[in-house]
Steps between C-alpha positions, in 0.01 A plus 500: 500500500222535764452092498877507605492705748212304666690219490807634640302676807296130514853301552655739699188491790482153502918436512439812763265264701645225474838579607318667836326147538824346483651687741217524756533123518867422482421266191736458235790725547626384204251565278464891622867520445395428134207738515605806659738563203276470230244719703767780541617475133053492418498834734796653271325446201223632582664812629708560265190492223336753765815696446517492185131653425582758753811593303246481186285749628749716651675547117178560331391736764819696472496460081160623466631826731810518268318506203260725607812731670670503105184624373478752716857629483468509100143663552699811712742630228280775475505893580147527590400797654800670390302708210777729423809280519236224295539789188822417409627166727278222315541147356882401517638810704240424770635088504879635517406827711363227802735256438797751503387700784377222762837342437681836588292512840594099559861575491440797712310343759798160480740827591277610763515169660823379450601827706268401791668096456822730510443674816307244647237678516272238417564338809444774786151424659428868465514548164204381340296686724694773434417415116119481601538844687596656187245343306237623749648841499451549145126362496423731806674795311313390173117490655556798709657720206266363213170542747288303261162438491324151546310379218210293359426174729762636771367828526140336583644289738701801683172698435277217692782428778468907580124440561506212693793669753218771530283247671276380180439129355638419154214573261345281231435835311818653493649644223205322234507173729904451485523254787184339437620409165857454616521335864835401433614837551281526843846371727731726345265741595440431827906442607562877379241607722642309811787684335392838507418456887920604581455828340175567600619413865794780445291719378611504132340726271255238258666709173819312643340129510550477141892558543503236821348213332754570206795486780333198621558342158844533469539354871284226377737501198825457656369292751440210223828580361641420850309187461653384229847647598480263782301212298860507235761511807316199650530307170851584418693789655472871572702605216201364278258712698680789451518472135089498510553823722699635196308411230197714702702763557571580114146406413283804393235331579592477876380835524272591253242269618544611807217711547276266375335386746235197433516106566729475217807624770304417836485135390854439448630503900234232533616287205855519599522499844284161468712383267776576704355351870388150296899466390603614842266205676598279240906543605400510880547092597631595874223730687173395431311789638715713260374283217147544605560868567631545135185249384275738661624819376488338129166424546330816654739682202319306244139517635541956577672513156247301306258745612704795398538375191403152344844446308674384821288158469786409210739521812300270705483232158865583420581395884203153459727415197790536642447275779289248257818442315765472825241256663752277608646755752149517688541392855251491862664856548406633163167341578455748803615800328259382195244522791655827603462683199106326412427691857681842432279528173159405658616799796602724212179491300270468814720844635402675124148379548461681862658849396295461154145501731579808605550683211314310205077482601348367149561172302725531237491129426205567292630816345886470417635380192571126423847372428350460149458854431897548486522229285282611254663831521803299415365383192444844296709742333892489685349366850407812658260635684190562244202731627233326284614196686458679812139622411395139440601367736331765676165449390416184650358473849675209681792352525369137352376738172832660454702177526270327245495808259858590563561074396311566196693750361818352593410197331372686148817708492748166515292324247531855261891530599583157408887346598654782276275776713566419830838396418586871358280640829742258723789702312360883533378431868897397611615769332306768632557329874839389493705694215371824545796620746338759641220338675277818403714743746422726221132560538500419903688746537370812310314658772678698686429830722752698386642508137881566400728411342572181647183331393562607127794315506367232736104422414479797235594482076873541636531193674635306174839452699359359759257259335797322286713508826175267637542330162871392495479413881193242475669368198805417676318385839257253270873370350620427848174373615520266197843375558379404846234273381716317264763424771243375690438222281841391637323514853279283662119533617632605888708808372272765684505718210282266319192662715591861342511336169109330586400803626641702184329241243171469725503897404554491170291229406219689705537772294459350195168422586384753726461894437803650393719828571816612516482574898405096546858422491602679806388278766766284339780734514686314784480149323641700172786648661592218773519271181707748297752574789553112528552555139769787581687307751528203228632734235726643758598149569578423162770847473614486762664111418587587214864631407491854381633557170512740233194359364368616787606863502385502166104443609494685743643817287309414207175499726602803601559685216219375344289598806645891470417479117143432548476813698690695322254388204186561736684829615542666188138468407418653823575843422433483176160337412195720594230284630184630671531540902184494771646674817197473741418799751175301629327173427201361585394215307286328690143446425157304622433235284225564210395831692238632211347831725476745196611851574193721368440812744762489781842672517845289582758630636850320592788689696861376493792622613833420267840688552669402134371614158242405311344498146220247483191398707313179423178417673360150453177446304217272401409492205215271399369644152879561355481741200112546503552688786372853487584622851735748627674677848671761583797440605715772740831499656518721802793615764479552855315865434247355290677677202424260206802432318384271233142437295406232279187281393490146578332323196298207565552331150868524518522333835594140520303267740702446778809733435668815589367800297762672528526922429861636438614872534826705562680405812410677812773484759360419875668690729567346815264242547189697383129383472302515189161397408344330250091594395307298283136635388249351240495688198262288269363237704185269467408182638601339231810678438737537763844414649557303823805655701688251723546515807647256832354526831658254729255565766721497808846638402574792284695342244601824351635767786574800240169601377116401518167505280278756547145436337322844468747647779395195735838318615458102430688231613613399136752591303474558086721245300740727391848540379708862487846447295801686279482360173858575348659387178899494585771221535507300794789677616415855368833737507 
C-alpha cells in the first residue's frame, strides 16, 4: 500500500514537471494535450483515496463514540441515590419506570414545541433570550434561596482568593500545602480574587463574596449556553437553538449545579465560546479582519481556559482534527487566521504568566503533582480520588521522584489488573462519570446556612423525587444525544457538529484513563445537550412528516397512561411505607485531613443556632485503637442560658474511626432561631487512649456563620465537624 502510494506521488511530480517544462517552452502542444488529462485524472485518484481515509477515520471516530454512548445509556437505568424509592422500584420496574417516564416527558416537551412552531414563536428574535432569561431567573432564585456552602477543593480556592484580595501572596503552606501539591488549581484561584475586587470596590460585606462568586457562576453558565445557542443557529437555524434552550430549561440539573462553583462550570464559556468563534471564522470567506478577529478570540479562549481547567485542551485537539480531516478547504486566508490564532495563544498564556507573578512567589514546578499521579489514581478501586494515593505521592521530594514513583505504581497495577481488570475499571469509571445523572448535586450541595424544608426534599433523605426526575431526564437526553451521532454517520467530516462530537469523545476517552467522578462530566454538559437537541429536532423531523394516525394516538395515550401508572405505583408507597428520614437543623461536615490532636485536658465547646427541631447530634471522631479503646467524654447539650438539656458519655471503643458518633434524645423544639451549645470534656483520657474531635478551619473565611469553637472558653477560628438532625420514622408523605 505504502509502495503505491510512492509511486503514485513519484508519477504525478514528474508528469507535474514536465507538463510546466512543456509549457514554459511552447514544445509539443500536442503531447501536453495528452498529458494534462491523465495528470488531472492522477490528481483525482489520489484525492479521492485521501477522501476516502478521511471518511475512514471520521466513521470510526464517530463508532467508537457510539459505542461508548450505548454503554453508557444501558449503564444509567439506575435509581442511584434514590435510597427510598430504590426499596421497592428495582430490577424490571426500574427498566420500565425510565423507559415509561422519559417517554412521557418526550411527548411533553414535542407538545411544548409544536405550540411554539404553532405560534411561531420559534422564530421571534426575542424569544430565546427570553428562554435564557427564565433559565437565569431560576438559577439566581435557586443559589440565593438554597445559600449553600462551598466545599472541598472549591472552598480552598474561595478560601485562598479571600486572602490574596486582602493583599497576601498565595501560600505554599496553605491548608497542609494544597496549592503546592495542586498548582493546577492556582488560576482558578487567582481569577476569583480579581473577582472579588467588584464587591470589595462596593463595599460588599466578605460574608456576601461567597453568594457573588455563586451568581457569577450561573452568568458564566448561561453565558456558554448562549454560546452554543448561537453555535446551533449558525449551523442550521434558530428553531434548533431554541430546542437546546428547552432542553436546559427542563433540566434539573440547570439549577442544581448552580451553586457549584469550581472549574468544572467556569471552563465551559471558554470551551464553547471557542468552539463557537473557530466555526464562526471558518464560515467568514468575505471580511478578513472578521476572520482574524474570530481566530483571535478562539485562540486567547483556548489558552485562559486551559489554565482554568486542563479539559479545554480536548477542544483545541477536537478543533486540530477537525481541520486535519477538511484539509482540502485550507487556503492563504486560513493561513493568516492559522497565524492569528498561534499569536492570540502565545498573548493569552504570556497575559496568565504576568498576573500569576504577582500573586504566586515560590516554585511549584518542583512541588505539584505530575500528570501521572491522576493516572495512577485512575487505576485503583472505581477511579476516584484515593488518600493513600495522595500520601504517596506526597512523600517524595521532587517532582522527577514523584513522576518516577507515581510510573512505578501505575505500571505494577496494569500488569496485576490484566485486560479483564482494566477493562471492568474502563466500565465502573464511565459509569460513575457519565451515567450517574446527577453529577454529584447531591453532596455539593448539602451545605447550606439555613435548613428547611426545602433542602430535605432537595439535598436531604426526601429528595428521592427529585433524584429519579434527574434520572429519567439524562436517560432521555443520552437517547437524543445518541440518535444524533448515528445520523451523523449520514453526514460528512465538514458538518460542524462533528467538533462537539470530538470534543465529547476526547472527554470520555480522557476519563477512562484519568481520575474519575461524577462532577467530571459537567464541563461537557454543552456538547451533551447541543448533540441531543440536534437529536430532538431530527425526531421532530421524523413526526412531524409523518401522517398522523390512530397508531399514533394510540402511543402517545399508552405512554401516557403508563407514565400516570408508574406514579400512581410510586405514589401509593409514599404514604404508606415507613422508611427512616434525616431532616438536618445544622451540618458541618467538614474536616482537616488526618488531624490526630488528642483531646486529653481541654474543654470544647460548639454554639449553633437552628430554628427547626431536633433529636440527634453527631460529632465526628478519630478513632485509631477501635474497640480497645478505653477512653471516654462527657458529652452536654446546652441552650442559650447555659441550662443543659441533655447528658451522655461518649465511649471511645464504640466510636468508629472517621465517623459521626452520634447521641440521640427526645426532640427539643428550637424556638425561633435559638442558639445552643455543645461541651465536650475528657472523662477517661490517657495518652494512649483518647478520641480526636474534628474540626475545619479555613483560615480566612468563616465557613460556618451560625456558631464557633470555643476551646476552654477561648473563641477559635475553627469550627467542630458536626451534624444536628430530626431523625423520624414516618412515610414520605406522612398524613
Amino acid at each position: 500500500m505504502l509502495n503505491s502510494w510512492i509511486i503514485i506521488m513519484f508519477i504525478s511530480l514528474v508528469m507535474t514537471i514536465s507538463v510546466i517544462l512543456l509549457k514554459k517552452v511552447l514544445l509539443l502542444k500536442a503531447t501536453a494535450t495528452i498529458l494534462l488529462p491523465i495528470m488531472k485524472i492522477n490528481e483525482r485518484i489520489f484525492y479521492m483515496r485521501k477522501d476516502k481515509i478521511r471518511q475512514i477515520l471520521y466513521l470510526i471516530s464517530l463508532s467508537i463514540l457510539t459505542l461508548l454512548t450505548c454503554t453508557i445509556i444501558f449503564m444509567s437505568i439506575n435509581l442511584n441515590n434514590a435510597e427510598f424509592f430504590s426499596t421497592f422500584l428495582y430490577g424490571y420496574k426500574v427498566f420500565f419506570c425510565i423507559i415509561f417516564c422519559a417517554c412521557f416527558v418526550f411527548i411533553m416537551l414535542y407538545i411544548l414545541n409544536s405550540a411554539f412552531s404553532k405560534y411561531h414563536l420559534d422564530s421571534k428574535v426575542i424569544f430565546p433570550y427570553f428562554i435564557l432569561f427564565i433559565i437565569f431567573s431560576l438559577q439566581a432564585l435557586f443559589v440565593v434561596k438554597m445559600k449553600v456552602s462551598l466545599r472541598y477543593d472549591t472552598l480552598k480556592v474561595f478560601d485562598e482568593a479571600v486572602a490574596l484580595l486582602n493583599g497576601g501572596t498565595l501560600s505554599p503552606e496553605y491548608s497542609s500545602g494544597y496549592f503546592a501539591k495542586y498548582p493546577n488549581n492556582i488560576p482558578i484561584c487567582i481569577v476569583t480574587c480579581l473577582l472579588l475586587k467588584l464587591p470589595k470596590l462596593f463595599g460588599i460585606v466578605s460574608s456576601n463574596y461567597m453568594l457573588y462568586v455563586q451568581l457569577v457562576n450561573v452568568l458564566l453558565m448561561d453565558i456558554s449556553f448562549l454560546f452554543s445557542f448561537k453555535l446551533l443557529c449558525k449551523i442550521k437555524n434558530q428553531k434548533l437553538g431554541i430546542m437546546f434552550l428547552l432542553l436546559l430549561l427542563f433540566n434539573p440539573l440547570t439549577y442544581c449545579i448552580a451553586p457549584f462553583y469550581y472549574t468544572h462550570t467556569f471552563s465551559m464559556v471558554f470551551s464553547t465560546g471557542a468552539i463557537y468563534f473557530f466555526v464562526c471564522c471558518i464560515q467568514e470567506n468575505n471580511c478578513l479582519s472578521k476572520r482574524l478577529f474570530y481566530a483571535s478570540l478562539t485562540g486567547l479562549l483556548l489558552s485562559i481556559g486551559f489554565k482554568i481547567r486542563a479539559t479545554v485542551f480536548i477542544v483545541a485537539i477536537a478543533l486540530l482534527l477537525y481541520l486535519i480531516l477538511n484539509l482540502k478547504n485550507f487556503n492563504k486566508k486560513s493561513f493568516i487566521a492559522l497565524t492569528a490564532f498561534v499569536g492570540a495563544v502565545i498573548v493569552g498564556f504570556s497575559s496568565y504568566y504576568l498576573v500569576e507573578q504577582h500573586y504566586v512567589k515560590f516554585n511549584y514546578n518542583q512541588t505539584g503533582y505530575p500528570a501521572t499521579h491522576w493516572i495512577m489514581l485512575g487505576l485503583q478501586g472505581t477511579g476516584g480520588y484515593n488518600a493513600a494515593d495522595d500520601a504517596y505521592t506526597e512523600c517524595f521530594s521532587t517532582k522527577a521522584e514523584k513522576t518516577k514513583a507515581t510510573e512505578g505504581v501505575i505500571i505494577q497495577r496494569v500488569k496485576a489488573m490484566g485486560l479483564t481488570g482494566l477493562l471492568k475499571l474502563w466500565r465502573d469509571k464511565l459509569e460513575i462519570t457519565w451515567s450517574d445523572g446527577t453529577d454529584d448535586f447531591i453532596d455539593n450541595i448539602s451545605m447550606t446556612a439555613d435548613y428547611s424544608a426545602k433542602n430535605d426534599y432537595i439535598s436531604g433523605s426526601n429528595n428521592d423525587i427529585l433524584v429519579s426526575y434527574c434520572h429519567i431526564y439524562y436517560f432521555m437526553i443520552l437517547f437524543l444525544m445518541l440518535i444524533s451521532i448515528i445520523r451523523a454517520f449520514m453526514a460528512k467530516p465538514e458538518h460542524y457538529l462533528y467538533i462537539v462530537c470530538l470534543n465529547l469523545l476526547g472527554g470520555i476517552l480522557f476519563h477512562i484513563f484519568w481520575e474519575a467522578g461524577e462532577v467530571y462530566s459537567i464541563s461537557f454538559t454543552c456538547s451533551i445537550f447541543v448533540l441531543a437537541a440536534n437529536g430532538f429536532d431530527q425526531c421532530v423531523t421524523y413526526l412531524s412528516s409523518i401522517k398522523k394516525t390512530k397508531f399514533h394516538s394510540a402511543i402517545i395515550a399508552s405512554s401516557t397512561i403508563l407514565t400516570i401508572f408508574c406514579i400512581a405505583y410510586v405514589g401509593s408507597k409514599l404514604t404508606s411505607i415507613s422508611y427512616t428520614h434525616y431532616n438536618y437543623a445544622m451540618k458541618q461536615d467538614l474536616a482537616e485531613p488526618d488531624t490526630t490532636l488528642p483531646l486529653l485536658e481541654n474543654t470544647l465547646f460548639q454554639t449553633f443556632k437552628t430554628s427547626r427541631s431536633f433529636n440527634t447530634i453527631g460529632v465526628k471522631v478519630r478513632n485509631t485503637l477501635g474497640t480497645d479503646n478505653c477512653s471516654s467524654y462527657k458529652f452536654e447539650l446546652l441552650n442559650s442560658k447555659d441550662e443543659i438539656l441533655y447528658v451522655a458519655d461518649i465511649i471511645g471503643a464504640w466510636a468508629f474511626d472517621k465517623d459521626y458518633y452520634r447521641i440521640e434524645f427526645d426532640r427539643i423544639v428550637s424556638n425561633d432561631c435559638e442558639e445552643f451549645k455543645i461541651k465536650i470534656t475528657p472523662n477517661i483520657v490517657s495518652d494512649a487512649h483518647f478520641l480526636t474531635f474534628q474540626s475545619y478551619d479555613t483560615g480566612n473565611y468563616d465557613i460556618y456563620q451560625n456558631g464557633a469553637l470555643y476551646i476552654n472558653d477561648a473563641k477559635t477560628n475553627s469550627d467542630l465537624t458536626f451534624i444536628v438532625l430530626d431523625k423520624i420514622e414516618q412515610p414520605f408523605w406522612a398524613n
